[in-house]
C-alpha positions in Angstrom: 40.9 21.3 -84.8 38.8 21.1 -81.4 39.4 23.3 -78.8 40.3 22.0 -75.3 37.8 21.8 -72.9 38.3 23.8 -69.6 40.2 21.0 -67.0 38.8 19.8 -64.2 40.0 21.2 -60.8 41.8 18.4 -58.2 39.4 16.8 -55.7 40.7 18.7 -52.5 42.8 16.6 -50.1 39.5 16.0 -48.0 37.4 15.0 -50.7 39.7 12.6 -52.1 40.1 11.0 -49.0 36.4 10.6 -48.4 35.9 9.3 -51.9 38.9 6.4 -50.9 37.7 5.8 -47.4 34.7 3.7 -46.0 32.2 6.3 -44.3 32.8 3.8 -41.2 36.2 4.0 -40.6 35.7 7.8 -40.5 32.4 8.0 -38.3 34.2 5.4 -35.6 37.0 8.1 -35.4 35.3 11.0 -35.4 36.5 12.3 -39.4 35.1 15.8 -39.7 36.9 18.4 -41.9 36.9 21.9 -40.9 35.1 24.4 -43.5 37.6 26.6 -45.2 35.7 29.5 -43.9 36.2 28.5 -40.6 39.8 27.4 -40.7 40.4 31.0 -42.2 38.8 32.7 -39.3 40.9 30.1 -36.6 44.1 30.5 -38.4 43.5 34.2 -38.3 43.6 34.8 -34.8 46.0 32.3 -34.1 48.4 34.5 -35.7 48.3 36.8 -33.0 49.8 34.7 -30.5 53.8 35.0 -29.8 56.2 33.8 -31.6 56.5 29.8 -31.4 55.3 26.7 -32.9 51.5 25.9 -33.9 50.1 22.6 -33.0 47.1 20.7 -34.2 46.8 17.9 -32.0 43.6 16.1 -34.4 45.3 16.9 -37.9 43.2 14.8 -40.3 44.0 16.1 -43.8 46.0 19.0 -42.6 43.0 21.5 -43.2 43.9 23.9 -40.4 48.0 23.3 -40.5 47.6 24.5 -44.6 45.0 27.2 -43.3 47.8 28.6 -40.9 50.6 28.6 -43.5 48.6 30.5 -45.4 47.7 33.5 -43.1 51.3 32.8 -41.4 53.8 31.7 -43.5 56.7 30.7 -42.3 55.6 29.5 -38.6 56.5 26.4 -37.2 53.5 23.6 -37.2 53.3 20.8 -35.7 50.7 18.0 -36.5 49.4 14.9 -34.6 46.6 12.5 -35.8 46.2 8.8 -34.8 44.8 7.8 -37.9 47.6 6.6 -40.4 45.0 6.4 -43.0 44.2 10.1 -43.1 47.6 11.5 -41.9 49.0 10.3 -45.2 47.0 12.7 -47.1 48.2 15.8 -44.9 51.8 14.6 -45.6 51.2 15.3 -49.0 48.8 18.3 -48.6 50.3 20.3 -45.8 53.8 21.0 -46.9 56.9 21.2 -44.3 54.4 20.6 -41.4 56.0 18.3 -38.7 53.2 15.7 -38.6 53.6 12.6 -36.2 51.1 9.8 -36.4 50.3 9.3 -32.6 47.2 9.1 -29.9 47.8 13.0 -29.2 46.4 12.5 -25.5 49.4 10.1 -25.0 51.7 12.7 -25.9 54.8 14.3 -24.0 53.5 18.0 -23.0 55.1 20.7 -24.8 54.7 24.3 -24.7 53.4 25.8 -28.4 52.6 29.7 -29.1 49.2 28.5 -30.8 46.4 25.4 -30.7 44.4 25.1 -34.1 41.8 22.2 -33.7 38.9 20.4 -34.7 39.1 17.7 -32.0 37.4 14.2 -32.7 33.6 14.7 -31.5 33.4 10.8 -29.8 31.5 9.3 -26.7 33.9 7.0 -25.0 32.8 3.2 -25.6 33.0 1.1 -22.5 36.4 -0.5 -22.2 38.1 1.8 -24.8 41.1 3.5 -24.3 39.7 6.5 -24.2 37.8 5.9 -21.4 40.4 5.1 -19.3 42.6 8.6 -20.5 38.7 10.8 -19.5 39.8 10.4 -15.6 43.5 10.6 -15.9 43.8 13.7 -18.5 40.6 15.5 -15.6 42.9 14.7 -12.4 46.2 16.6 -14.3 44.1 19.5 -15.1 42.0 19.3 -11.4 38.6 18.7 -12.8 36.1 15.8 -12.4 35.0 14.7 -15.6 32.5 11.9 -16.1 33.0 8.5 -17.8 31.1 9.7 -21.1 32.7 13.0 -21.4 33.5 13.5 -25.4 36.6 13.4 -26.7 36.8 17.3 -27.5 36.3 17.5 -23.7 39.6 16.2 -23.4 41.2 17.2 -26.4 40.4 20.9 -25.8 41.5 20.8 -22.0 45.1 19.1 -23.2 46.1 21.4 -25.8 44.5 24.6 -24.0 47.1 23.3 -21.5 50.2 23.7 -23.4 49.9 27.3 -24.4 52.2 29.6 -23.4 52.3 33.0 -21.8 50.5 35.2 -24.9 50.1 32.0 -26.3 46.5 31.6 -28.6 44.0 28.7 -29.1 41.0 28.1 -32.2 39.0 25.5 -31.1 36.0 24.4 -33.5 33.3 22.7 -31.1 30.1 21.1 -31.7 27.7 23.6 -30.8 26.2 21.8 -27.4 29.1 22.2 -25.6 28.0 25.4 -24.0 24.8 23.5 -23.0 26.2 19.9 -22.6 26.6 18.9 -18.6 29.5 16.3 -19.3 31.2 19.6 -20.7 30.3 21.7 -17.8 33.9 20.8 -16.3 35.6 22.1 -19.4 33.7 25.5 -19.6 34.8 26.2 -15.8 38.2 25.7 -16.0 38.3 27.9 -19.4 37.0 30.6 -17.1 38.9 29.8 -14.3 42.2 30.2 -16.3 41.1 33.2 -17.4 41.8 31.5 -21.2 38.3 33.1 -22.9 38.3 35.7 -25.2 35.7 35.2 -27.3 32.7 32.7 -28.1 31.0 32.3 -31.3 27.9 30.1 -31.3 26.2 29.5 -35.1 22.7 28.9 -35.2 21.8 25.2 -34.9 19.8 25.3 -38.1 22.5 26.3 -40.2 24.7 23.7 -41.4 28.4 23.6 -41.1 30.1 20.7 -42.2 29.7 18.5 -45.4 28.2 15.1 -44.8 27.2 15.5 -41.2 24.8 17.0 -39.2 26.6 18.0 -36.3 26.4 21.9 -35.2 28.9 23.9 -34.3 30.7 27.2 -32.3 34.2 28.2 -32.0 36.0 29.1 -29.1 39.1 31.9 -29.1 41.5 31.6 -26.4 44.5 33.4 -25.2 46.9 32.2 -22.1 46.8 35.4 -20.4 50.4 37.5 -19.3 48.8 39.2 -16.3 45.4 39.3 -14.7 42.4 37.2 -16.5 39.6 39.6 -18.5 36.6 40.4 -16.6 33.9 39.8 -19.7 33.8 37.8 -22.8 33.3 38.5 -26.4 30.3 37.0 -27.1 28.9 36.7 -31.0 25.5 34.2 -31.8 25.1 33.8 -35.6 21.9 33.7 -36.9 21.1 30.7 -39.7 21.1 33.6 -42.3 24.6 35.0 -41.5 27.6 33.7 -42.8 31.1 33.3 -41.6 33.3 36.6 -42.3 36.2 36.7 -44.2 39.6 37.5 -41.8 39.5 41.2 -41.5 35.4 41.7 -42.2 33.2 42.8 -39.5 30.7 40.7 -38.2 27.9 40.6 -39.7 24.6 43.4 -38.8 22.1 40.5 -38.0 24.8 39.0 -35.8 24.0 39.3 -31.8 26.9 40.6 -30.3 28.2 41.2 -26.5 30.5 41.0 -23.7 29.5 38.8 -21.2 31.0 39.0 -17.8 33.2 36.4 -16.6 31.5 36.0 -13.3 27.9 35.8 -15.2 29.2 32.7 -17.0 30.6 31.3 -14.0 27.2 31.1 -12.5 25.4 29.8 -15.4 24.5 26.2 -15.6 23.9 26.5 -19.3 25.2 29.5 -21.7 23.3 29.3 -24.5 20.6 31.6 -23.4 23.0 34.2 -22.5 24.9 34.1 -25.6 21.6 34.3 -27.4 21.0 37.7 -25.3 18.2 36.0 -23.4 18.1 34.3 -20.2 14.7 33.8 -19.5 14.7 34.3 -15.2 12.5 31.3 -13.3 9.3 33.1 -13.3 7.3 33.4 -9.9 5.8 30.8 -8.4 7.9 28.2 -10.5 10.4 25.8 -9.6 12.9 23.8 -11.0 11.2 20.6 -12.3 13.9 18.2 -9.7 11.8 19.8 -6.9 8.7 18.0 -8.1 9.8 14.7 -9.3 13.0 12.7 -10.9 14.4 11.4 -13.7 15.8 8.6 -15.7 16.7 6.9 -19.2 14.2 5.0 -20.9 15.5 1.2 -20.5 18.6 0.4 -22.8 18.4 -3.4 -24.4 21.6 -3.1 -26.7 19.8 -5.0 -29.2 16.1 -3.8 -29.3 15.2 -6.2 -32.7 16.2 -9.1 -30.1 14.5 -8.2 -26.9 11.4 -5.7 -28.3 9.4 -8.0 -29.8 5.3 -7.8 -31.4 3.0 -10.5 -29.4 3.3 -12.8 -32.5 6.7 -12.9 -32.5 6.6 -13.8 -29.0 3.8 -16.3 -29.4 5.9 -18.1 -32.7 8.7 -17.7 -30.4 7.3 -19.6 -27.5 8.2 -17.2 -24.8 6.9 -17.2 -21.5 4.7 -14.4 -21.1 5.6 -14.2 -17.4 8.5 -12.9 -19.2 7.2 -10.3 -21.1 6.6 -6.6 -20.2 4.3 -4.4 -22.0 6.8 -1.7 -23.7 6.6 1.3 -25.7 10.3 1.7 -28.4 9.2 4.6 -30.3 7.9 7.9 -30.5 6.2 7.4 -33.8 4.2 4.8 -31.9 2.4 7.4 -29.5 0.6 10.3 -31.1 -1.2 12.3 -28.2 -0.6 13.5 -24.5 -2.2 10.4 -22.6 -1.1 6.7 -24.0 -4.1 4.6 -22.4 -4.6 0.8 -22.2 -6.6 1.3 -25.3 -4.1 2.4 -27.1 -1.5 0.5 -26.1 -4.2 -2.4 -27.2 -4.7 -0.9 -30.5 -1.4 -0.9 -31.3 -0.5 -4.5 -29.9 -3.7 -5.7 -32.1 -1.4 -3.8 -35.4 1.2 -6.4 -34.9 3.4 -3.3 -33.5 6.4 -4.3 -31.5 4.5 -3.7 -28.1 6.4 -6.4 -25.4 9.8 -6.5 -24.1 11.4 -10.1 -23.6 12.9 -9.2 -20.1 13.7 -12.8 -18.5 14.3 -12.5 -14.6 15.1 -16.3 -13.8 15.1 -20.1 -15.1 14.5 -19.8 -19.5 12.3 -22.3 -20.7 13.3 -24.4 -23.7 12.2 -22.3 -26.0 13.8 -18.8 -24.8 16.9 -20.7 -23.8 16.8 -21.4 -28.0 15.8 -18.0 -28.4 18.9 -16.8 -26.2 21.4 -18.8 -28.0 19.8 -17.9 -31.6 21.1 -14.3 -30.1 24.7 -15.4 -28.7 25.2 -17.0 -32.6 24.6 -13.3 -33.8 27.1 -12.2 -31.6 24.6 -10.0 -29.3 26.1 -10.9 -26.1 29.2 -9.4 -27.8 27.3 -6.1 -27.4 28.4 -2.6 -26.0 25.7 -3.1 -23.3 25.2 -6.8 -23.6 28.7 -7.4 -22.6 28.3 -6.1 -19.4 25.5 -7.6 -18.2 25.4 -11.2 -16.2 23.8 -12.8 -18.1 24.1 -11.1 -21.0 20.2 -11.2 -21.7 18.8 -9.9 -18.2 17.0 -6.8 -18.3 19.0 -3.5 -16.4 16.6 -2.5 -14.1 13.4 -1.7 -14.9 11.3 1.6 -14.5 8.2 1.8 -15.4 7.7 5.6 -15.5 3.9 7.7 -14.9 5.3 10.6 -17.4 7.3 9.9 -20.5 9.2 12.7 -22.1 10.4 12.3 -25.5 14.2 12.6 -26.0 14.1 14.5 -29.3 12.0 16.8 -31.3 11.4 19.3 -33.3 9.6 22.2 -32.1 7.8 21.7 -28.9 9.0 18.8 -26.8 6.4 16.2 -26.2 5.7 15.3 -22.4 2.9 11.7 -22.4 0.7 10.7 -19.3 1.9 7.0 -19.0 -2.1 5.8 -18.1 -1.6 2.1 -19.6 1.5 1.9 -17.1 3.9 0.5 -19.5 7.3 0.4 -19.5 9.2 2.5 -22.1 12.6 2.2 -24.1 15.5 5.2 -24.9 13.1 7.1 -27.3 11.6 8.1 -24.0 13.2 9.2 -20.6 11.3 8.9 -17.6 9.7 12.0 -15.2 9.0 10.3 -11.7 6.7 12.9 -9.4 7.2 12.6 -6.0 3.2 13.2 -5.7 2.3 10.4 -8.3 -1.2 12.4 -8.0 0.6 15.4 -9.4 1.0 12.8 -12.7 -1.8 14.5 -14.8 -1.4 17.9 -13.5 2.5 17.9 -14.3 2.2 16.7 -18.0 -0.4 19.2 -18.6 2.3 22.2 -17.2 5.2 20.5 -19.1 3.1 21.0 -22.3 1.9 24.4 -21.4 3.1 27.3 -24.2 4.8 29.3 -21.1 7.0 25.9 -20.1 7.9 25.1 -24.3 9.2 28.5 -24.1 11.6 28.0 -21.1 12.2 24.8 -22.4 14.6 26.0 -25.4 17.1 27.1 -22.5 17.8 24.1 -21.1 17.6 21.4 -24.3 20.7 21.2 -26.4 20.0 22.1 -29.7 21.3 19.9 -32.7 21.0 20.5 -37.1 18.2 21.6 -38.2 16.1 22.4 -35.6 16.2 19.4 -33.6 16.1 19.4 -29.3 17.2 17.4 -27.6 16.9 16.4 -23.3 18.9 14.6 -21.0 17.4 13.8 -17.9 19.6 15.8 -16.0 18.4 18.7 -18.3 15.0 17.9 -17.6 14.9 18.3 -14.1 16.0 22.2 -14.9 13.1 22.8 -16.3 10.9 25.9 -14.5 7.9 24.5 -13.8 4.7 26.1 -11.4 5.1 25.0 -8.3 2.5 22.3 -7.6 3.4 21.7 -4.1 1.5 25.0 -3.1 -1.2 24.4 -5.6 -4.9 23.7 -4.1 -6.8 20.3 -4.5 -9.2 21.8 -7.3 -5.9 24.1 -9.4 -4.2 20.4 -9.7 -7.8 19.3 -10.9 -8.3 21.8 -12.8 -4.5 21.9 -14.3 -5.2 17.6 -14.9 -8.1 18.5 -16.9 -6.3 20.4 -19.4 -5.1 17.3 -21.0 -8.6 15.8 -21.9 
């Protein structure tokens, strides 16, 4: 007779539900599960806090409420998700949990002893609900928080809220939110509340979650009983380093440190200083806003409509009094300068190169063209919508430096010689010299700038950078305002 095989193990309560549930549904609601190795080291110091209930207010599966029975059986845990879908599968997984199926940030405030969460990591769509809760949730805590704040933002600043005296809080956050300016608001009144006890940032090349590429860090909170600490626990985990196990020590490669309170208060950005290194502005520089501005690349909301190649155009009959010359991608400029010739070169390649960007009356043929697009629903669009009529350009800026809103390794700054106009992949440096121009790129791609650089970018899975034009104009740069007639010259030359 045959011997059994060994059985197979059950499909955790996450993986079944990913295996039964389109990968849209979870993206549009911001479905990440919390590693068991994290959940471990949350529910851990969780149960420190006094005695009371536990709430997560972004349940999901119930990964954190099962994490916190298990290191503290026997406490009270309460769970809220807005997602029916998913909230059936911690009914089933996370026993004798109190689980209500709710918008959390609509909830009735209630004091808990402890806050386990991996709030939703969303960008508010115009419109949406949630854009409307951003102002009202930063006005009951007294802080100003901008339209496109994420959802943690919010999340974190609620439940942080409801803590009690000796109360304690494990947040998982993606890892830019000690770099992120919309989350600015949130580190400061974590400080301000004296609520920080510890910060752990993993490195941005290691991943953390399954199916996703989003980074991570954890924050430790406690409400304190008397006066807030003066410094914070500060740990920065190297790729190579692993989560410990509740009760391990950190591990040796880890960089560890107290940070004092005030020294976070007066820094913009914290990565560098939870790395151990915040490089000073070096003499004779200056922050990059005291040189020039900055703005987005142009946003269509439909770039297969409006960024067009010049035969597409031509079939299309469009007026060319109606089309710009535009660059859409990164891939589609390879050096430091983008000349006319190149921009010629890569029309001639039948590369999308203009931008259909009608500023009056349509002729027949682009008023076919437009209404070809309405049929596809593009003036249904997240930016389309908004726009009157829904196919006129936002305003345009046509921008002499180009710097590239993502890389890998050094960031890319491009001399804009051709003078064309330039979509998201590329936000836009405006000096306030436009003779500076050439000079400016050449500092911006300079070895001792890429190395200040890191400081400022947020930093995303696997070694990826990325800029917001805010962040660009903290950028130390040498100070080209004192800079002689032949330095610029000779700085301009550097570029070829």
């Amino acid at each position: 007779m045959r011997g059994q095989g060994p059985q197979q193990e059950a499909p955790s309560p996450e993986a079944a539900y990913c295996a039964a549930t389109p990968a849209a549904h979870r993206r549009a609601l911001g479905q990440v599960f919390t590693p068991p190795d994290c959940a471990a080291l949350m529910a851990d110091w969780v149960a420190g806090a006094v005695p009371g209930p536990v709430l997560d207010p972004a349940a999901g599966t119930g990964v954190l409420l099962r994490a916190m029975e298990a290191r503290d059986p026997g406490r009270a845990r309460i769970g809220i998700e807005i997602d029916p879908a998913v909230i059936s599968a911690a009914v089933i997984a996370a026993a004798d949990a109190v689980l209500t199926c709710a918008d959390f940030l609509d909830t009735p405030p209630a004091p808990v002893a402890g806050v386990i969460a991996n709030p939703p990591y969303l960008r508010p769509a115009a419109g949406s609900r949630l854009r409307a809760q951003i102002p009202a949730i930063g006005v009951r805590h007294g802080v100003t928080l901008s339209g496109l704040a994420n959802a943690y933002v919010v999340f974190t600043l609620e439940a942080a809220a409801r803590l009690l005296p000796g109360g304690r809080a494990a947040v998982l956050l993606p890892g830019d939110w000690v770099n992120a300016n919309s989350a600015g608001p949130l580190r400061d009144w974590l400080l301000a509340r004296g609520l920080l006890r510890r910060i752990v940032q993993i490195s941005a090349e290691r991943l953390v979650f399954d199916r996703t590429l989003s980074t991570a860090g954890l924050i430790f909170l406690e409400r304190p009983a008397g006066p807030p600490p003066e410094t914070i626990e500060t740990i920065f985990l190297p790729a190579e380093c692993p989560l410990p196990a509740p009760g391990q020590g950190w591990p040796a490669a880890a960089i560890r440190g107290e940070i004092a309170a005030t020294d976070l208060a007066r820094a913009r950005k914290w990565e560098p200083l939870l790395r151990g290194a915040a490089p000073a502005m070096p003499p004779g520089f200056v922050p990059l806003g005291r040189l020039a501005t900055s703005r987005r690349g142009i946003a269509t909301g439909a770039n297969a409509f409006f960024h067009l190649s010049l035969p597409q155009a031509r079939a299309l009959g469009l007026s060319p009094a109606n089309l710009l010359p535009c660059i859409a991608k990164t891939a589609d400029v390879r050096g430091l300068i983008f000349a006319p010739e190149e921009y010629e070169a890569l029309a001639r390649a039948g590369r999308p190169a203009v931008l259909f960007a009608p500023r009056g009356p349509l002729t027949t043929p682009e008023a076919e063209y437009v209404a070809q697009g309405a049929a596809q629903g593009l003036d249904r669009r997240y930016l389309t919508r908004n726009r009157d009529p829904w196919y006129a350009p936002e305003r345009l800026w046509r921008a002499p430096i180009w710097a590239a809103s993502f890389g890998r390794g050094p960031m890319r700054f491009v001399l804009n010689t051709a003078g064309v106009w330039q979509l998201t992949a590329f936000h836009g440096i405006f000096p306030r010299d436009e003779g500076h121009a050439p000079a400016l790129t050449a500092c911006l791609n300079s070895a001792p700038v890429q190395a200040l650089i890191g400081a400022r970018a947020r930093h995303h899975a696997r070694g990826l950078q990325k800029l917001e034009p805010r962040d660009l104009l903290e950028i130390p740069v040498p100070d080209l305002g004192r800079a002689g007639a032949g330095r610029i010259a000779a700085l301009a030359a550097l570029l070829g």
